[in-house]
Every structure is written in C-alpha cells, then in structure tokens.
MARTISE-419323 format. One record per residue (C-alpha): x, y, z. Coordinates in steps of 0.02 Angstrom, whole numbers, plus 50000, padded with zeros to 5 digits. Example, Ala and Ser with C-alpha at 12.3 -4.5 7.8 and 13.67 -1.06 7.14 Angstrom:
BEGIN
506154977550390506844994750357
END
This chain:
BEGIN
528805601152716529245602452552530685610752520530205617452348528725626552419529745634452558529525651652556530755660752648532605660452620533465642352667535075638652737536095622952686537195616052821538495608352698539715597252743540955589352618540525579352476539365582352326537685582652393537635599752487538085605852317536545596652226535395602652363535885620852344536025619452163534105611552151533425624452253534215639752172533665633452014531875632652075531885650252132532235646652297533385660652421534755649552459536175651952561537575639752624538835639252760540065626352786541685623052884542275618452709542955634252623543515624552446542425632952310541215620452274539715634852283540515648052170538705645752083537755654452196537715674752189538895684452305538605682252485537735668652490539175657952554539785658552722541285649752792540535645352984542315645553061542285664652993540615669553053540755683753212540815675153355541665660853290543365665553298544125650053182543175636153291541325629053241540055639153365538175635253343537665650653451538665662553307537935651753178535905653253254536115671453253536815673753078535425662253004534175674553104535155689553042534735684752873532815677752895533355661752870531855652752917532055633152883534085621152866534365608452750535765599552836536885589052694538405582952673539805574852793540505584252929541995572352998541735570053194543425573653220543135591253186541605588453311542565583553453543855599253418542645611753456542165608053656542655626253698540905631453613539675630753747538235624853657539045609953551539915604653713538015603153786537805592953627539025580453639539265578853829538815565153914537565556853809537625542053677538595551253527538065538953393538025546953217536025545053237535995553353422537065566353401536415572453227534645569653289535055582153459535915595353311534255596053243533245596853393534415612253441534085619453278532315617453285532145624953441532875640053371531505643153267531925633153105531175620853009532335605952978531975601652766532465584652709533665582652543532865568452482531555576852438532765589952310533185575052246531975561552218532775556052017534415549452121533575540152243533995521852212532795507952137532765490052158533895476652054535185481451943535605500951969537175502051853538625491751781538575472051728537625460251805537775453951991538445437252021537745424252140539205423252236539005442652262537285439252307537655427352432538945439752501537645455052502536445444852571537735441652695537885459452729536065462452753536185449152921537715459452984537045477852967535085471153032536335469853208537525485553187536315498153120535345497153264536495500853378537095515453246538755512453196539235506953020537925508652879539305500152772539805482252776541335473052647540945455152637541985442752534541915423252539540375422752686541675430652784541845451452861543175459952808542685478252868541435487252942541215506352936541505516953114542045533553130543025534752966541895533352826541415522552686542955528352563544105523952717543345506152755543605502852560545485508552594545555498252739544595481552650545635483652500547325483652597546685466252686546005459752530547505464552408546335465052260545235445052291543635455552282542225460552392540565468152397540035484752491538365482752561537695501252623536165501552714535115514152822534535513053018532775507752994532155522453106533325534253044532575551753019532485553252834532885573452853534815568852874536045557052855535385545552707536735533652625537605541752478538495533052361539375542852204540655537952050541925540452179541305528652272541625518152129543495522352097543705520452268543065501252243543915497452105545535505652167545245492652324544815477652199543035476952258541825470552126539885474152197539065487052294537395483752335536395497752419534485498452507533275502952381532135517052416533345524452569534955526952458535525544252332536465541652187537495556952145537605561751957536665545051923537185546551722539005547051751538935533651919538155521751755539395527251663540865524951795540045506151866540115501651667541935508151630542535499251795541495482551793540655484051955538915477551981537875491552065536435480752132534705488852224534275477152382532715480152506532745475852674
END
C-alpha cells in the first residue's frame, strides 16, 4: 500500500534514530494524519501539532513498562487504521518487559532473531486490524544506488575486503544475525549481534587501533521490506572515522541513506569511500 495514499490517520512506531523522524516528517508534509509513539521521550517530533506524540511507556495501561495490549487500544481510540514501524528499538528493552502478557507471547519460546521476532510484532499488529506501511516507500530519494554513493574513490584493497564481506554475510544473514560485517586484510574483525552497527564500529576500532577496515551492511535476502531495512547516516560516518575505518560499502537497492546531502558531505570531509554493492 502506498503510504502516501493512505487515507486514514497513521501511526509511526518510532524507535531511536533518524528515520522515524523522516517518515513522520514525509507524511505530514503530504497531508497525511500522523501520529507517533515511541518508548523514546527525547523531542525529536516537536514538529508535529500537539498530541500527536505519545510516549508508549505513558499510555493507560502501561504503567512505565512497554504493553502492546495498551498500545492496540490507543491506536483504535484514535482511528488509527494502518503502522509504519521505524526506527531501532534496542532488544534489551524487549526482554525487560515479560510482565506484559502479550509481548511475553511474543518472545516466548520461539526463534527471537531480529527477522522472527519483528516479523511476529507485525503479524500481532495486523491482526489487530492494521495495515503494516513500509518506510521505504516515504523515502525512495535515500535509497542507495550502485558504485560510488559518496566520498573519494574505493580502493581495490577495499574491494577485495567488501567483497570479502559479501561471502561472510551470504552465511550470517540467513540465519539473521548481523547485517554488518568489518573486514580488514581478508581477515573478520567484527560482526554485528545484538548491539548494533555503531557498537561493532566501537568494538572493530578498539581491535584495530586505527589500521583501517571496511563496513559491509547488507540485508536478509527475504527480509520483509516493511521493516528493518539497513540504515546508514553521517553518524555512521563519524562513528567510522572515530574507529579508523576507511570504506563502507552497503547493498544497493535494499539500503536508506539519511540526509543523503550532508552523508556526501560528511564521507567527503572524513575521506571515507561510501561504495553501492549488489548482491
């Protein structure tokens, strides 16, 4: 469905990072009755009118803790009639709300890979009654393209290390952990797990002390497309050069760029080849 012809009012599940806050921004601008809720209470959606944010660990019902039964009925309460669900939500914060009888269903028992466990959120939500929009479609300009993306030009010893990467994430993807790899010399150096892809750059940097690397970000290749695409921003960036890593090559076609003019501007100032790989 496209989510600029939606409509009824739409909800964005938010999480952290910049995206969420693209998504909402895009839609209000099109017309569209947004509203967000997030666990995140930090003021990154003073844009939209007055009461159209909504902290979820504030909601009735929820009583400080993430509940999706208290969330369902305030959506409904409002005619909320399709999510947009953007943005990370740390797992930790997951696995701290068992007490809520529905999200304990969720992640009990069962494989609780990133894919599975977001892909059994959205059944849930869908059985509720919503429609489940995807974000790539709000933002089709920052979707990456093939070859050089931003910064100088790659290196063939960068190549040879993304390329690299590519062998190592056709295994781990699949089994949905990691969409992040840092290769440097033909040899791993870190893979992404629970933490995140601005933690794995910590971690790689601290191993490397500053001898360079590559990020190589990829997406499951039957990953539903509605959630959980690889986002990469200028952050991203700082992050990489703050851990001396010189390349980041993401999957064309399955990867957003946020704020595309000043990631160019960033991968320039910093030297890092930003490099668009296909499968």
């Amino acid at each position: 469905m496209d989510p600029f012809s939606h409509p009824g009012t739409v909800a964005v599940i938010a999480g952290a990072g910049h995206l969420p806050v693209l998504a909402a921004e895009r839609m209000s601008a099109a017309g569209i009755h947004v509203c967000v809720y997030s666990p995140i209470d930090d003021g990154r959606f003073s844009f939209l009118p007055e009461g159209h944010f909504f902290h979820m660990l504030s909601l009735p019902g929820a009583e400080g803790k993430l509940n999706l039964g208290a969330l369902v009925f305030h959506m409904k309460s409002l005619g909320v009639s399709a999510v947009c669900l953007a943005g990370v939500v740390p797992k930790t914060l997951m696995y701290g709300v068992l007490e809520d009888p529905a999200l304990r269903s969720i992640l009990s028992g069962r494989a609780n890979d990133d894919h599975s466990l977001l892909g059994r959120i959205v059944s849930a939500l869908e059985r509720s009654g919503f429609s489940v929009l995807s974000y790539a479609d709000l933002v089709t300009d920052c979707i990456a393209v093939e070859g050089n993306i931003a910064g100088r030009t790659v290196t063939e010893k960068e190549m040879a290390d993304a390329a690299y990467g590519k062998r190592i994430l056709s295994v781990t993807l699949p089994l949905s952990f990691g969409q992040s790899v840092v290769v440097a010399d033909g040899a791993v150096v870190a893979i992404e797990a629970m933490e995140g892809t601005d933690e794995m750059i910590r971690r790689a940097g601290s191993i490397l002390s500053g001898a360079g690397g590559v990020v190589v970000k990829m997406m499951r290749p039957d990953q539903d497309e509605r959630f959980d695409i690889p986002t990469v921003g200028a952050e991203t960036l700082r992050n990489m050069a703050a851990a001396g890593l010189s390349c980041l090559a993401v999957e064309a076609g399955r990867t957003i760029i946020i704020h595309p003019g000043e990631f160019s501007s960033v991968a320039r100032e910093l030297s890092i080849a930003v490099e668009g790989i296909s499968r």
